[in-house]
N, C-alpha and C positions, 0 to 999 in steps of 0.2 A: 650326188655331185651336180647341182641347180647352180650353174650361172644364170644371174640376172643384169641384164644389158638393158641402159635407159641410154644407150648414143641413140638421138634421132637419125644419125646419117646413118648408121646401121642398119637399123630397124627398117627403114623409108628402102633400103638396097637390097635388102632381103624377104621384107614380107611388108609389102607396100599399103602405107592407112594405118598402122598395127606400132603405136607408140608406146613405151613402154611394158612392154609384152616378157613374160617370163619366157626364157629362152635356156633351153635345156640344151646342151652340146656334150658331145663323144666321138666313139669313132665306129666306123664299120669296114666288113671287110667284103670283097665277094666269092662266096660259095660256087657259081657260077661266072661262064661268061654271056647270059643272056639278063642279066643286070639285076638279080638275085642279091641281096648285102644284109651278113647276119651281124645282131649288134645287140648289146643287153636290149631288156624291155624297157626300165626307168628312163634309158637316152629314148626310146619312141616307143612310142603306146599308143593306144587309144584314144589317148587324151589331148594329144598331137591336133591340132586343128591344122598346122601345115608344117611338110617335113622337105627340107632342101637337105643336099648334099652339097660337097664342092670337093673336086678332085683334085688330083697331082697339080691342073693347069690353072685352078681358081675357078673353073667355069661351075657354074650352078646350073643343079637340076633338080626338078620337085619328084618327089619320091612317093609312095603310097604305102600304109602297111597293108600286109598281105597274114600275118598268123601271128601271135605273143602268145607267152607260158608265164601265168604267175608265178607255177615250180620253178622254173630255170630260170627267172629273170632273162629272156630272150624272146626276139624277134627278129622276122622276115621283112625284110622293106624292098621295094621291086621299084626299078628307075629304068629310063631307056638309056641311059648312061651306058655303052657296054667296054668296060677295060679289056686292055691287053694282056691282063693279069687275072690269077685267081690263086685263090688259097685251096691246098689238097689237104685232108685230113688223115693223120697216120692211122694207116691200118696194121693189125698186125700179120705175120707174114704170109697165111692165106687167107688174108681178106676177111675174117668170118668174126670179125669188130674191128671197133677202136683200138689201137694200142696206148695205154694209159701210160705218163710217165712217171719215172721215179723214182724215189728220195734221191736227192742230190742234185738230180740231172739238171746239166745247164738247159735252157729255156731264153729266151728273145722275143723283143712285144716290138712290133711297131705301130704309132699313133701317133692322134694329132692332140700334142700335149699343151694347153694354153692355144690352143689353134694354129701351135705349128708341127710339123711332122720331122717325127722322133724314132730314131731305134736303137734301145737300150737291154744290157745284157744283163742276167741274174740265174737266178736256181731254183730248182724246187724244194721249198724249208719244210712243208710238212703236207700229208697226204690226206690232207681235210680241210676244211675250209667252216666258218662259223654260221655259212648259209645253205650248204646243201651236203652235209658232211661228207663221204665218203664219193661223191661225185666232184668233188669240188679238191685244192689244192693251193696252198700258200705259197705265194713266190715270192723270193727273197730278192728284192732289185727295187729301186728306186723312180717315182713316176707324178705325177702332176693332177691337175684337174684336166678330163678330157680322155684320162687314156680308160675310161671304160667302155667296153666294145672292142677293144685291138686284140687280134690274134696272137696268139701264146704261139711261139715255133720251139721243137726243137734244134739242136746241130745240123738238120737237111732242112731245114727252111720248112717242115712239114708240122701242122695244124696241130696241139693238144690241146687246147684248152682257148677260152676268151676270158676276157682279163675284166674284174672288176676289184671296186677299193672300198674301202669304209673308213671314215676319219674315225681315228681314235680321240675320244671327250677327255677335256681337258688339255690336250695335246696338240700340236698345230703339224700331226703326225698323220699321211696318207698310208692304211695298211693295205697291200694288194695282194688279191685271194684270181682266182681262178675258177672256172665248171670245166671239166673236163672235158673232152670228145664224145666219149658216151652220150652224155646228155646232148650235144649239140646232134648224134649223130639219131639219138630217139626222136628229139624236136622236127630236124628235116622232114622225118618218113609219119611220125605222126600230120602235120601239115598238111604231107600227099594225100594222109589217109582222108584229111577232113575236106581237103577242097577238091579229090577224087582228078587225083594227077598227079603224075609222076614227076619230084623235082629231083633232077639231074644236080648235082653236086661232087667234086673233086676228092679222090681219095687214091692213098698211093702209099704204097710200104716201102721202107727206106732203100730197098734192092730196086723198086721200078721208080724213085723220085725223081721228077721232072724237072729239078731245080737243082739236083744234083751231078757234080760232071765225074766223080770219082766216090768211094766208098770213103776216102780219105778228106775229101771235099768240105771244111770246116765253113757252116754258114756264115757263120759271124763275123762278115770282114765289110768294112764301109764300105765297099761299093756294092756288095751286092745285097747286102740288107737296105742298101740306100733304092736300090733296083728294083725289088721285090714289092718291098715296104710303099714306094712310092707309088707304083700302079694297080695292086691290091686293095690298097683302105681308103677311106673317105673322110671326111669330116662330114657331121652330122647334125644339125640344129633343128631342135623341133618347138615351134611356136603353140605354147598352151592358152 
């Protein structure tokens, strides 16, 4: 998902001198609140010569990567940005993993879709995915260019999976697939292992969910996926 942006007035506002520049955009989200935001690898890599974010309020901040996985198509980018927000990831009910979801279950992505910020609802349609099979998961909902990198919630507003797509050829059809938790939750602790430090990240099973007010408590309602959504993700552009 490569947008290509030739506005000068763009370009000239966001990475200054740098005309015509392929300009790669998606979303991230934060794992912490010490300015930690995971997001596929294809939206920031290595190849990123410069990575802005721009939050809930439109402000920009230059960002750095910090670890990517050719495996998981994912990456760590670290900004002094620090929200009032973050994403927990579901654990299951002693903590001792991920709680993976599914078949069926409803799921919620919010992103910045065409570079506006979106929260749309769908399902889980099957428990594999065509890039990482049985770590991965097809979700049945509808979504744009941009929304790769948004955090996959279940009903408590809590972390499964991060959201990526693949256009289907010949067709003018966005298919959107999922990595699960697992793998996000291997990437983190591998990361700590390699840069030899412990990253603090969010997790919470759905009895201690922090976004949740009641066992009853259905995420999905405009104001508070409006709430959530808005001070958790970012937008993401990275200048190759």
């Amino acid at each position: 998902m490569i947008k290509k942006i030739f506005s000068a007035a763009f370009l000239i506002t966001f990475f200054p001198f740098i005309l015509n520049a392929q300009i790669t955009t998606g979303t991230g989200f934060f794992i912490n609140l010490d300015g930690l935001i995971l997001t596929n690898q294809h939206v920031a890599n290595s190849s990123c010569q410069s990575i802005v974010i721009i939050n809930e309020s439109g402000d920009r901040y230059p960002a750095q990567l910090i670890s990517e996985s050719d495996k998981y198509d994912l990456s760590i980018i670290q900004t002094s940005y620090k929200s009032r927000y973050m994403s927990f990831i579901r654990m299951t009910e002693n903590y001792q993993r991920p709680d993976i979801p599914k078949l069926d279950e409803s799921v919620h992505t919010t992103g910045y879709l065409n570079g506006e910020l979106e929260s749309r609802g769908g399902f889980v349609k099957e428990l594999s995915d065509p890039k990482h099979n049985n770590f991965g998961f097809t979700v049945g909902l509808g979504t744009e260019q941009g929304a790769s990198g948004s955090p996959v919630y279940d009903d408590n507003a809590l972390v499964v999976g991060i959201l990526w797509g693949k256009r289907i050829d010949d067709e003018n059809i966005l298919s959107m697939y999922a990595l699960d938790a697992r793998a996000i939750f291997e990437f983190v602790q591998q990361t700590g292992i390699n840069k030899n430090v412990q990253i603090q990240i969010g997790t919470s099973n759905i009895n201690d969910n922090p976004y949740g007010e009641s066992s009853n408590d259905y995420f999905y309602n405009a104001e508070r996926a409006h709430i959530i959504g808005k001070y958790s993700t970012v937008n993401i552009y990275c200048r190759k």
